[in-house]
C-alpha positions in Angstrom: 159.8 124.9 13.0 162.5 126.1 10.4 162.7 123.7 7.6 165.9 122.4 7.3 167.8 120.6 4.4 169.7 117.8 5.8 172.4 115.6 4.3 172.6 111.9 5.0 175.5 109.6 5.0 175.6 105.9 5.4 176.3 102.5 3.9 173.3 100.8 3.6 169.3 101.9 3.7 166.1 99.4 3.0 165.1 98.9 1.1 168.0 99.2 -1.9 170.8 97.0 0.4 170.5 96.5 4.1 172.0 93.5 6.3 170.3 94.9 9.9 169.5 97.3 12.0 171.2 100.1 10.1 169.6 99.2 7.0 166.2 99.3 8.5 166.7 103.1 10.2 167.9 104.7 7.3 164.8 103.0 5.1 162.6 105.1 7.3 164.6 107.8 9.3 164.8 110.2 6.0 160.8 109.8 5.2 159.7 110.6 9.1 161.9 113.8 8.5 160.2 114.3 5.4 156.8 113.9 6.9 157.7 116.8 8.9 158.9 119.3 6.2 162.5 119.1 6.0 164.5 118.3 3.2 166.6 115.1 2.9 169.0 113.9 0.7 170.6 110.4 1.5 173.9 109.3 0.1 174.8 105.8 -0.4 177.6 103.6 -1.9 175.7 102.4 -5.3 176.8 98.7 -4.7 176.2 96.0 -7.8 174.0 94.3 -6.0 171.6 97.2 -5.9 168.4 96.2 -8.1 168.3 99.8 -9.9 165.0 98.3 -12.6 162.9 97.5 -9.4 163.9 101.1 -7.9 163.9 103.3 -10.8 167.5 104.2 -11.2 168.0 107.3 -13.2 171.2 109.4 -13.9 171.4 112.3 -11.6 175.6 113.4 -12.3 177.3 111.6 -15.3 180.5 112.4 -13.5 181.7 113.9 -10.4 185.0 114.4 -9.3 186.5 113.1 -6.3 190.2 113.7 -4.0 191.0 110.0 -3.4 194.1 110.1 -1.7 196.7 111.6 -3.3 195.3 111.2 -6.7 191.6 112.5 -8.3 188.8 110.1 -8.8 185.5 109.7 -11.2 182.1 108.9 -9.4 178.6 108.3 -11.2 175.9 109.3 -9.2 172.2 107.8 -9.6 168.7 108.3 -8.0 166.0 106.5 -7.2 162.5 106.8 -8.5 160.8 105.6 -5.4 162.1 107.7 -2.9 159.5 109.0 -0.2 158.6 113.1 -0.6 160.7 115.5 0.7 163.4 112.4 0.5 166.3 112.0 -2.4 168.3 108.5 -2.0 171.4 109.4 -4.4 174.3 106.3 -5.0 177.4 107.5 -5.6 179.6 104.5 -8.1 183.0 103.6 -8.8 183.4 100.6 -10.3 187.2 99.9 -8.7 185.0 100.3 -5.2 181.7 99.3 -5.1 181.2 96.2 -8.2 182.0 93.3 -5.6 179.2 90.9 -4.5 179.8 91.9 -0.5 179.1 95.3 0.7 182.0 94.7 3.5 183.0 91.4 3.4 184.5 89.2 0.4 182.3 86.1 0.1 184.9 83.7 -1.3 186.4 83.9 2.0 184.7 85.5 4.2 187.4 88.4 5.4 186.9 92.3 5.2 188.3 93.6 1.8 191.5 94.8 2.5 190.9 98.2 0.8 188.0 98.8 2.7 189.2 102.3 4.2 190.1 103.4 1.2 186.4 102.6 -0.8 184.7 104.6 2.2 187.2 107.0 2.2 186.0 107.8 -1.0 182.4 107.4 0.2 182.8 110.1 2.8 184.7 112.5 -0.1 182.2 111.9 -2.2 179.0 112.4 0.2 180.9 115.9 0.0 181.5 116.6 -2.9 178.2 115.9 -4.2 176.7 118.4 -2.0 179.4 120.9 -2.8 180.0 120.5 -6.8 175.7 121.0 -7.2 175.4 124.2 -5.0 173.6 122.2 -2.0 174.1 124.2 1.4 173.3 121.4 4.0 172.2 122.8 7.5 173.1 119.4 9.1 175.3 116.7 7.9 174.1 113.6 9.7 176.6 110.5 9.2 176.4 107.1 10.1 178.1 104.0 11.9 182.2 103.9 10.7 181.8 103.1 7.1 180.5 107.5 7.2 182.4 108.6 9.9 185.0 109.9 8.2 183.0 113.2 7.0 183.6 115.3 9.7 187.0 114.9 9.6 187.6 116.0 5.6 184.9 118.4 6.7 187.0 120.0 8.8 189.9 119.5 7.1 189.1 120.7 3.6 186.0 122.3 3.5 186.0 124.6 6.7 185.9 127.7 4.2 183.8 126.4 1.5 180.7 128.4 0.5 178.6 125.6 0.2 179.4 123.4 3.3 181.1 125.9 5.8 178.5 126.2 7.8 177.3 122.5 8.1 176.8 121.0 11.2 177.5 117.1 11.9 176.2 114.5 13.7 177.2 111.2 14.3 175.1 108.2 14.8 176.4 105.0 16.5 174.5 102.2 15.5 176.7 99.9 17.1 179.7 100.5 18.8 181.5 96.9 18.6 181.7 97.8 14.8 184.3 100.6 14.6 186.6 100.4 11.7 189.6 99.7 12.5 193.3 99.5 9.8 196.7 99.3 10.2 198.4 102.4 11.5 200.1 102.9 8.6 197.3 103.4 6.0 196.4 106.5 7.7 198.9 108.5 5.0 196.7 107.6 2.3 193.1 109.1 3.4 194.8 112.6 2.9 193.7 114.1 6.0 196.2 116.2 8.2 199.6 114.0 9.7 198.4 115.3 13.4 195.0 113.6 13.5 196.8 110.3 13.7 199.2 111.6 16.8 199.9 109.0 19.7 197.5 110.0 22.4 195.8 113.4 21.0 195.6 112.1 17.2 191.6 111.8 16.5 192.0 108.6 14.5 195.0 106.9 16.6 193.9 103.5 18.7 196.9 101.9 20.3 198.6 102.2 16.5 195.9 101.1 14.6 193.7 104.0 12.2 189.9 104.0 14.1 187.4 105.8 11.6 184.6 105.3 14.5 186.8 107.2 16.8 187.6 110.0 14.6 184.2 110.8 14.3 183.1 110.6 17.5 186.4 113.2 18.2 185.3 115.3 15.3 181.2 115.5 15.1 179.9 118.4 16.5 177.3 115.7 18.3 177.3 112.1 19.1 174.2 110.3 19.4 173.2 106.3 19.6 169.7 104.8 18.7 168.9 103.9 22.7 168.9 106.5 25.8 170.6 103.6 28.4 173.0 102.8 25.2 174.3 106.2 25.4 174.7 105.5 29.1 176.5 102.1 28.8 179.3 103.2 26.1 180.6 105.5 28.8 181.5 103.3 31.3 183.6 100.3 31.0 185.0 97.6 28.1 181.6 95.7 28.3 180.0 98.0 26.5 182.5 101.1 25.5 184.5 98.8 23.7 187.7 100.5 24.3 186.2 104.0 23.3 184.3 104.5 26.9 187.0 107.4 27.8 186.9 109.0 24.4 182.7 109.1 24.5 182.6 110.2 28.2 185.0 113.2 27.6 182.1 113.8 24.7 179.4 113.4 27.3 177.9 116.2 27.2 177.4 116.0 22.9 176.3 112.6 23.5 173.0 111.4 23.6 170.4 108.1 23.2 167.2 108.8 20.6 165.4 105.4 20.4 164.8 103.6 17.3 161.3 104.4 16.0 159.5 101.2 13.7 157.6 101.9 10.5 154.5 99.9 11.0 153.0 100.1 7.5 155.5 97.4 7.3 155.6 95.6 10.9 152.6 96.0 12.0 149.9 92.4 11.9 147.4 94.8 10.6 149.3 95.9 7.3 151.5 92.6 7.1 151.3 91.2 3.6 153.7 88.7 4.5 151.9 87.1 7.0 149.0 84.3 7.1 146.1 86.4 8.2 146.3 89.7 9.5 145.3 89.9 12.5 144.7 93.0 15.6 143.1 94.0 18.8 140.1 93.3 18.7 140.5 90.3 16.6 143.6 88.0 17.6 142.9 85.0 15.4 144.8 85.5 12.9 147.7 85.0 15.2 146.8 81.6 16.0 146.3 80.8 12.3 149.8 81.6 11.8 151.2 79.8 14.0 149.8 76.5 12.7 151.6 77.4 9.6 154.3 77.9 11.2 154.8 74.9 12.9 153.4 72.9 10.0 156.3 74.5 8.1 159.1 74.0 10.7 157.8 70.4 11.1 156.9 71.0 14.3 154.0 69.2 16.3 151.3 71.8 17.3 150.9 71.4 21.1 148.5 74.0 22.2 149.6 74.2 25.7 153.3 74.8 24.9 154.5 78.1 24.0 156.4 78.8 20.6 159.3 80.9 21.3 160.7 82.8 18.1 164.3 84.1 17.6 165.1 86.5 14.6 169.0 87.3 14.9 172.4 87.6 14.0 174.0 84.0 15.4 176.8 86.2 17.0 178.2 86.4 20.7 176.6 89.8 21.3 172.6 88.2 20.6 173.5 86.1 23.4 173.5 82.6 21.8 176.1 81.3 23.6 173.0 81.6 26.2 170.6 79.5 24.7 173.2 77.2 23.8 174.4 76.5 27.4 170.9 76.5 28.7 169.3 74.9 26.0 168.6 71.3 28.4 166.5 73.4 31.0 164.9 75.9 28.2 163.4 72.5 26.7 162.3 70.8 29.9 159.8 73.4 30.2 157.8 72.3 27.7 158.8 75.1 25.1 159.2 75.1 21.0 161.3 77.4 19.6 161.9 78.2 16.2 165.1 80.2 15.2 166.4 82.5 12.2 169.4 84.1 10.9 173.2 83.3 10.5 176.5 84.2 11.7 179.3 82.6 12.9 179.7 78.9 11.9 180.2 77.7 15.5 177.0 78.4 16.3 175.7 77.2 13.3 177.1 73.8 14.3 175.9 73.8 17.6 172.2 74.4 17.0 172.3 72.3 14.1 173.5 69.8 16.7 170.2 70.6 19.5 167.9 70.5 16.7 168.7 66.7 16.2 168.8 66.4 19.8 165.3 67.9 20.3 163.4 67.1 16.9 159.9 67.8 18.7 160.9 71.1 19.5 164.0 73.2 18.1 163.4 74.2 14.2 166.6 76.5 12.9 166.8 78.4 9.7 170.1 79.2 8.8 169.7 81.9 6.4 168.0 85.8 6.0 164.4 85.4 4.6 162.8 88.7 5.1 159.4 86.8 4.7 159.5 84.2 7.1 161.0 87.1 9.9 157.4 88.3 9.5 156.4 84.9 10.1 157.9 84.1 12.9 157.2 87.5 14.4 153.1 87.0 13.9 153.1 83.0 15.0 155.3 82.9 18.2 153.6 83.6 22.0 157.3 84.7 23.3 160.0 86.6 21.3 163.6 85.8 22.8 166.6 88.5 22.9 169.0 87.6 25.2 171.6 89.7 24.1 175.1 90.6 26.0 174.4 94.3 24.7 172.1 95.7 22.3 172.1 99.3 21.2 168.2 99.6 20.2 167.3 96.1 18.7 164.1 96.1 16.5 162.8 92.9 16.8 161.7 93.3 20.5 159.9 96.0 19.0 157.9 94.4 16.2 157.3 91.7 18.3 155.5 93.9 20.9 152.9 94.9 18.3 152.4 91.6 16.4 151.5 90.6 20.6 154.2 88.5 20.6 155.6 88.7 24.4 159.3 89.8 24.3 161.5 88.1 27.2 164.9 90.6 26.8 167.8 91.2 28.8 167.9 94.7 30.9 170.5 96.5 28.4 170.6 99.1 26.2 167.3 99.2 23.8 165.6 96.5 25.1 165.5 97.6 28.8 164.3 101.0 26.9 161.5 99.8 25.4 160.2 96.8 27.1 159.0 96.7 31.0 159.0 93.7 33.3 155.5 92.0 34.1 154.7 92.7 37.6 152.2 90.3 39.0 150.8 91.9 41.2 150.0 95.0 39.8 149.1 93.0 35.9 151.4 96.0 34.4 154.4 95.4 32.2 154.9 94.7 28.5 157.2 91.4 28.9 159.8 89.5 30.8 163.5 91.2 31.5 166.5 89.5 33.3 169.3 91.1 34.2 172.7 88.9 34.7 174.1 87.3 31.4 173.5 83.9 32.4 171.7 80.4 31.5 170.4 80.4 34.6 168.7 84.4 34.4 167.4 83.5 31.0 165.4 80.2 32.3 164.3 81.8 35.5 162.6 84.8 32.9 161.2 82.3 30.6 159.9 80.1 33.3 157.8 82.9 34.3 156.2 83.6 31.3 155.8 79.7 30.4 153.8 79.9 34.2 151.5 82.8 33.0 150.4 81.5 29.7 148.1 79.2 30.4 145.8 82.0 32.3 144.7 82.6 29.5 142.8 85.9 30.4 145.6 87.4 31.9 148.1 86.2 29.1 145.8 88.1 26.4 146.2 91.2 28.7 149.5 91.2 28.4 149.5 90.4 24.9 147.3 93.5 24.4 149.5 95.8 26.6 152.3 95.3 23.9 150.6 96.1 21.3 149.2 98.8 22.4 153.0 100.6 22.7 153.7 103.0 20.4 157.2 103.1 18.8 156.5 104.8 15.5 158.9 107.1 14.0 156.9 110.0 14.6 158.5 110.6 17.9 162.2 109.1 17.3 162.2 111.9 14.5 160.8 114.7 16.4 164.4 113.6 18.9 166.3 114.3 15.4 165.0 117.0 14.4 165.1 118.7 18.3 169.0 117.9 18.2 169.3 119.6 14.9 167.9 122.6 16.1 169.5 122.5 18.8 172.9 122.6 17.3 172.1 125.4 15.0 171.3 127.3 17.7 173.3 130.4 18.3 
């Protein structure tokens, strides 16, 4: 297959910043396409917070100039030493732009920088302009999430004639649609793109008088795609899941499509964990048990063989469904159940599960933070991995738990319905439990089968096996990539 140099745009990759799901695709996306010949370069904002000793920062442009608005801008550009082959991860700075502690968000008090348009406006330029001012002819331009959407807009606009980027293609990836970038109407004069892209009802950008980057891509991109098959499916059709774009991406239908996830497991994988207890596999499942004593002896937890520990690793948001648990949490405990619980989010929830955990000491441990190592943790110890999530567009986590034979109980949307099949009891077959209506009462009735199966203990351990048998490498997720880009190329 033609080798093809490819241009990547986004705001965060693992492992020099991530906060989720994005972060974790772009850490390994690039080096599957690398793997398979082609040639990558992957642009990224060079925040502060960037540790450039541990990655090997070197210089790579002393200056490069960039259109910001009206007015003409200077960017340093880096790279990292520990970039995979065939890959270049390059960080374009500005010190008026990217030296702030929070890649979106001001921490002092928790609200979106206001300028926050503007400092990926000047992402997007510069993503360009790097590519352009060092003679690099990108076959495909592959952008992501709202924070890069914005590319094939100036790319259209100012570049359609250029004899380094004319001939680019673009694609857009939607990580999540419920993120779309959304600014005052009026800030749409100063991104220097033409006045009729923010026109009432055909303007690219316009969303009920408010400037949508999301939406401009997903006008502009010469094709769409979103990291789940069923995802691509369920933006089209109604505000549960389109988000108020479902007419725009169905009268893109036939440029959109799903390509699932894929999971690098020389990371998550029990075999090659470093951050685990004991690794553990197949043929040898001890290791699991060992860490989940540790486990619960951290969390504080009694160990009580005959009750299964249930792990959560999640954003404490609406969309992971922890309103759910919450609502549910008196029957979810009467069945016997520990469950141990990390991430953050909003402060409600916070409180509320800070709340159940004093109400069921025995059984509820929460960690209110990000802690890479004890996700790991959590992954290997727990019997049942719980996602009950209003939507999800891939979701990772059902996915490492699957091989660290961990049993996923998910609800039927998006990723999750993708990549994890209901237990059938009658035929043994099945990788987990799946629910379909976003309720307390679905959730219990799909753990309460799964707390019923796991004392048969033979069949439990087939189960068990079945997940981690799946394969979700990236092998396949890039060989979807690198179809579509082929594809588009195509005469």
């Amino acid at each position: 297959m033609e080798r093809l140099r490819i241009l990547m745009a986004a705001s965060e990759a693992g492992p020099y910043v991530r906060t989720g799901g994005l972060g974790d695709v772009m850490g390994s996306l690039p080096a599957a396409l690398g793997v398979r010949g082609h040639e990558v370069k992957v642009v990224l904002p060079r925040y502060s917070t960037i540790d450039s000793v541990r990655h090997r920062f070197s210089d790579y442009l002393d200056e490069l100039a960039v259109p910001d608005g009206a007015e003409m801008a200077v960017a340093s550009v880096e790279r990292a030493g520990d970039s995979a082959p065939g890959v270049e991860f390059l960080f374009v700075g500005n010190s008026d732009y990217f030296s702030r502690l929070g890649l979106y968000v001001d921490p002092r008090n928790g609200d979106d920088y206001e300028d926050n348009d503007r400092r990926f406006a000047f992402f997007a330029r510069a993503a360009l302009e790097l590519a352009r001012q060092t003679g690099w002819r990108p076959d495909i331009i592959h952008v992501h999430d709202w924070q890069a959407a914005l590319v094939p807009a100036y790319l259209k606009a100012h570049y359609s004639g250029d004899g380094v980027l004319g001939n680019s293609c673009t694609v857009l990836t939607i990580h999540n649609l419920g993120y779309q970038g959304l600014f005052d109407g009026e800030r749409f004069e100063g991104l220097d793109l033409p006045e009729e892209m923010s026109y009432a009802a055909t303007g690219a950008f316009e969303f009920y008088d408010q400037v949508n980057f999301l939406k401009g891509g997903i006008v502009l991109a010469d094709k769409i795609t979103t990291v789940s098959p069923r995802y691509a499916r369920e933006i089209q059709s109604g505000d549960e899941f389109g988000c108020g774009l479902q007419g725009v991406l169905a009268d893109r239908a036939a440029d959109l499509s799903g390509i699932i996830n894929g999971v690098d497991y020389s990371i998550w994988s029990p075999q090659a964990d470093r951050l685990i207890p004991r690794r553990y596999g197949l043929s040898n499942l001890s290791g699991k048990r060992t860490s989940r004593v540790e486990l619960l002896n951290r969390a504080g937890l009694p160990i009580r063989e005959k009750a299964p520990l249930i792990g959560m690793v999640t954003r404490l948001t609406a969309q992971k469904g922890i309103d759910l648990v919450v609502k549910g949490a008196d029957a979810l405990f009467a069945l016997g159940i520990q469950l141990v619980i990390l991430g953050a989010g909003d402060e409600k929830y916070h409180r509320l599960l800070r709340k159940l955990e004093r109400k069921y000491p025995d059984q509820l441990r929460v960690f209110i933070e990000f802690n890479d190592r004890l996700a790991h943790e959590i992954q290997a110890a727990s019997d049942l991995f719980l996602m009950p999530s209003r939507y999800e567009p891939c979701g990772l986590n059902q996915m490492y738990a699957l091989k660290y034979g961990t049993v996923p109980v998910v609800r039927a949307v998006g990723g999750l319905a993708d990549t994890v099949s209901d237990y059938n009891p009658g035929t043994g077959e099945g990788t987990g439990f799946v629910f379909e209506d976003y309720t307390p009462e679905a959730m219990i009735a799909a753990v309460r089968r799964a707390v019923s199966l796991f004392p048969r203990r033979q069949v439990w351990v087939k189960l068990v096996k079945a997940g981690m048998r799946a394969d979700f490498s990236w092998a396949a997720s890039a060989a979807g990539y690198e179809q579509l880009y082929q594809n588009l190329m195509s005469p």
